[in-house]
C-alpha positions in Angstrom: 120.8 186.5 56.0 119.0 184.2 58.6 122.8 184.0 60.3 122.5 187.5 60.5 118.7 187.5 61.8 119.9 184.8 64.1 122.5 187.0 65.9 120.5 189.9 66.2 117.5 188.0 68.1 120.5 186.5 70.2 121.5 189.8 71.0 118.5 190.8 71.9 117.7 188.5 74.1 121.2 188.8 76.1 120.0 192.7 76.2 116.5 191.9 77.7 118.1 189.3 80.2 120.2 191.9 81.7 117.6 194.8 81.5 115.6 192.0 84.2 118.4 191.2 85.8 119.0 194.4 87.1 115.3 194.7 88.3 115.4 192.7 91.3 112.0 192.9 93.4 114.2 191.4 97.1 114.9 193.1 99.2 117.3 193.3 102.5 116.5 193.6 106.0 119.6 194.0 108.0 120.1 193.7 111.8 123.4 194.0 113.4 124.7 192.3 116.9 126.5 194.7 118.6 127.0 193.3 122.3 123.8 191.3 122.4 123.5 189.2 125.8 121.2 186.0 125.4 119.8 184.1 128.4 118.7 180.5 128.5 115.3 180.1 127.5 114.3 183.7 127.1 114.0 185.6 123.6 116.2 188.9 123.2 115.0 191.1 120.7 118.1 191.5 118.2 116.2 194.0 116.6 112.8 194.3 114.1 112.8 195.3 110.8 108.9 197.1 109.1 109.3 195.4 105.2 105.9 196.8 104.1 105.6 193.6 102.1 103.7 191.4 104.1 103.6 187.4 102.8 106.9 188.4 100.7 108.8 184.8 100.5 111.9 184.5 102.2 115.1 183.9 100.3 117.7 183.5 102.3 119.5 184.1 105.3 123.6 185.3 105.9 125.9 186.4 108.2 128.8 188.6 108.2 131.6 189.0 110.2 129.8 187.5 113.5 131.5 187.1 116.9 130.1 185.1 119.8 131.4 184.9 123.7 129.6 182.2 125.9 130.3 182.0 129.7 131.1 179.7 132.3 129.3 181.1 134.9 128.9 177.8 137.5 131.8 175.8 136.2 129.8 173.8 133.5 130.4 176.2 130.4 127.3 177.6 128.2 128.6 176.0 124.8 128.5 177.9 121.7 126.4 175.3 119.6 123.6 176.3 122.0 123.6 180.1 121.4 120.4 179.8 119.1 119.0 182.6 117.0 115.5 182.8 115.7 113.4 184.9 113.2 109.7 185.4 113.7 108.0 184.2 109.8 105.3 182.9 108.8 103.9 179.7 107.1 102.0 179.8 103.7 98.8 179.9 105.6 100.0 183.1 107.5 100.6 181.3 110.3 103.3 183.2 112.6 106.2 180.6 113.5 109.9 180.8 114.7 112.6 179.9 112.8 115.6 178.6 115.0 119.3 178.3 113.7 122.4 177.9 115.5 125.2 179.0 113.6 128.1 177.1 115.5 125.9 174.4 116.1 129.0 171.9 116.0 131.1 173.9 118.6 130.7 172.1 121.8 133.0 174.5 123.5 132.8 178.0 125.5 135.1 181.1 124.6 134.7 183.4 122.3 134.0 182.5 118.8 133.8 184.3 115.3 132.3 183.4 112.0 133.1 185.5 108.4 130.4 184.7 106.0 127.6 181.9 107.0 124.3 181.2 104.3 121.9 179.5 104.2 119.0 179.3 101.1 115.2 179.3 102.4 114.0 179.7 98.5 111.0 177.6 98.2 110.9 177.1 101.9 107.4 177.7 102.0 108.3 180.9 104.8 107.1 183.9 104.4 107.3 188.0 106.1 104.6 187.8 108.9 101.2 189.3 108.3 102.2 192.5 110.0 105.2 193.0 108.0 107.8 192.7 110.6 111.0 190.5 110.6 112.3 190.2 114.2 115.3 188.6 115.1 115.9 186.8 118.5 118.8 185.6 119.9 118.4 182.6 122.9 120.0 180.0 124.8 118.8 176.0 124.8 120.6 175.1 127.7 120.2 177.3 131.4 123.1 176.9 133.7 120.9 177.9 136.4 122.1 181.2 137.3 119.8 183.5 135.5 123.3 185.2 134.3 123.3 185.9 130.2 124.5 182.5 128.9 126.9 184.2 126.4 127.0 187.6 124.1 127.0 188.2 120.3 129.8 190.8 120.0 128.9 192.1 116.7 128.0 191.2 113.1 125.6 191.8 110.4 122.2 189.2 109.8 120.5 190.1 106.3 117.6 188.4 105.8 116.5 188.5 101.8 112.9 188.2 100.9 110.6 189.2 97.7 111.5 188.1 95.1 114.3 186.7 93.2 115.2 188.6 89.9 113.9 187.0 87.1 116.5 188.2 85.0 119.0 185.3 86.2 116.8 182.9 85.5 116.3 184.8 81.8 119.9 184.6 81.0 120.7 181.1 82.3 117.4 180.1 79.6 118.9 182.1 77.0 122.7 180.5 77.1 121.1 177.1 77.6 119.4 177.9 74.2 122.4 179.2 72.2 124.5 176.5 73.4 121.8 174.3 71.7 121.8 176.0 69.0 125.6 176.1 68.4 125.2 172.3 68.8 122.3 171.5 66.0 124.6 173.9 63.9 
């Protein structure tokens, strides 16, 4: 009988951990680059996104499918490791900062350029959705050519940035097969 017991509570427990697991509290904000010019050392608006979840953590950051063309426009190229994006967040303190990435920041070259998936984890980062809600995406350039000319364009893509929070149910299930593979091993 307590085999039997034993199983049941196991089975339980794999049913709660996937009733959690599909109730995720992230959520998505998606912005898409769709022949965005950047200039050196000025901030394009990508795009904003309203959460109406202000202080939500941020997860993580990816990109899809993104293109890039920089320019030579005096002879000294604009180089794609200095097409910088940047997402307006905040600190724990609610304290509005930028947060700067430059996805081909080891392509010291000009052309045009294209990424297919690109991620990167801010879980436990300590940032956070601004106070007012509002994601906003910039895209700049860290090096001016002089010309006041866009340094380069972001021909398309998708950015999703994740915040709320994670689901707990993957946390739940990873617990619960920890625990049975114990068990299987005392047995």
């Amino acid at each position: 009988m307590p085999v039997k017991i034993s199983n049941l509570l196991r089975g339980a427990a794999v049913s709660a951990g996937l009733l959690f697991a599909t109730a995720a509290s992230a959520d998505i904000a998606s912005f898409t680059f769709d022949d965005i010019d950047y200039y050196a050392g000025v901030f394009t608006v990508v795009d904003e996104f309203d959460t109406g979840f202000a202080g939500d953590p941020i997860i993580s950051l990816h990109l899809t499918d993104i293109a890039l063309e920089t320019y030579d426009n005096t002879g000294q190229p604009n180089w794609a490791s200095e097409a910088l994006l940047a997402i307006d967040l905040a600190d724990a303190d609610g304290t509005d900062l930028l947060y700067f990435f430059a996805p081909f920041e080891s392509v010291d070259d000009h052309g045009v350029f294209t990424i297919e998936t690109w991620y990167e984890d801010l879980a436990g980062s300590g940032y956070f959705v601004p106070d007012d809600g509002i994601i906003t995406v910039y895209a700049i350039g860290s090096w001016t050519d002089g010309t006041g000319l866009p340094a380069g364009t972001w021909l398309e893509g998708l950015m999703e940035v994740e915040f709320g929070i994670p689901a707990p149910g993957v946390i739940v299930l990873l617990l619960g097969a920890g625990l049975a593979v114990r068990r299987r091993r005392r047995t």
